[in-house]
Steps between C-alpha positions, in 0.01 A plus 500: 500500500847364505314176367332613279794666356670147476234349322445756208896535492489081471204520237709783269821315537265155344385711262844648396675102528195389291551774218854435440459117446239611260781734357733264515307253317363694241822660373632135449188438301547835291865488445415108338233665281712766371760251411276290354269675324501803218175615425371570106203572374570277182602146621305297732526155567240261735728588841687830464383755272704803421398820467759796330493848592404792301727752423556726780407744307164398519463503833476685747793526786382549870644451841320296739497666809280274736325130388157480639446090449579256265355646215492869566749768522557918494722574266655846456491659152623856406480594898113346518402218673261263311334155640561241279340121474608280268354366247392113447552389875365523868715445802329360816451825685650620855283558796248781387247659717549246814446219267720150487763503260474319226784186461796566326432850541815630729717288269348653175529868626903421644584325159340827320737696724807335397448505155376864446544738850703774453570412134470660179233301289377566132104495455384354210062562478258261289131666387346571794705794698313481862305235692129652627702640801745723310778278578767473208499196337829371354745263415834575704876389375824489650811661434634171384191434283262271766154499500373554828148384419654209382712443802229483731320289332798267445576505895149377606430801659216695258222332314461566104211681448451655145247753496392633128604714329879469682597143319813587326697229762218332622570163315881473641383621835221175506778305390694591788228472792473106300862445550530665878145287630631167300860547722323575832656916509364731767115502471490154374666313762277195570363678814406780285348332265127535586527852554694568215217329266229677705652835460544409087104388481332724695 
């Protein structure tokens, strides 16, 4: 028993060494991107689009009280707690049902944690209001005005996927998955590469 103990003490203690290099890393990578980039919906240019935020008061405030992966999250609104997913990206996804996680996907779901856990967020929805699951779909802001959709997409660390009849950022978001596989970001690392093509062409 005692070791046994020492091994699944050594194993947590990787896992915990491993998670705050990825932390580490990633909120290098974010605080860049916020410096770098403002998002508006009316400029774009071949690298960076930019994407502006609606007024807040059309949107929706919530609190986001746990972040399920890179591209999901529960947000609290008026004391109810609603899944949302949003809209125009998939993260690779974190071990589900015994299966291998997907690469990139503990990066994707820490980066999603630093930019939105525990944070107030405004919800802005397209024309579709839930995805066949009942899972809200929506585009989330930042106090400051960032589009998180956009940020993980910019990072490497979600694919853009447009799915009809949500296309209002769709073109910017493309744009930004050109800009993040031409510079070699997350997903598109030259190791990556094949999967990250394979996962795009199914």
């Amino acid at each position: 028993m005692p070791a046994e103990h020492s091994i699944n003490m050594l194993s947590i203690n990787r896992f915990l060494l491993q998670k705050q290099v990825i932390l580490f890393t990633i909120s290098i990578l974010l605080i860049c991107l916020l410096l770098s980039c403002r998002f508006s919906d009316t400029e774009t240019s071949s690298k960076n689009p930019t994407f502006n935020a609606p007024d807040k008061s059309d949107l929706v405030a919530g609190y986001v009280s746990n972040v399920i992966n890179g591209d999901t999250i529960e947000v609290k609104i008026d004391n109810k707690t609603y899944l949302v997913k949003y809209i125009g990206i998939q993260a690779p996804k974190i071990d589900k049902y015994g299966a291998q996680p997907e690469s990139y996907s503990l990066q994707a779901w820490i980066a999603n944690q630093e930019l939105v856990d525990q944070e107030t967020i405004y919800l802005e929805r397209d024309k579709a209001n839930l995805d066949p699951d009942g899972t809200l779909l929506r585009y989330a802001w930042t106090e400051n005005g960032t589009l998180i959709n956009a940020s993980m997409v910019s990072l490497g660390l979600a694919y853009a996927t447009p799915n009809t009849p949500n296309l209002k950022y769709a073109a910017g978001l493309d744009l930004l998955q050109n800009h993040a596989r031409n510079t070699g970001q997350g997903l598109w690392k030259p190791f990556a590469t094949e999967t990250a093509i394979a996962k795009e062409n199914p």
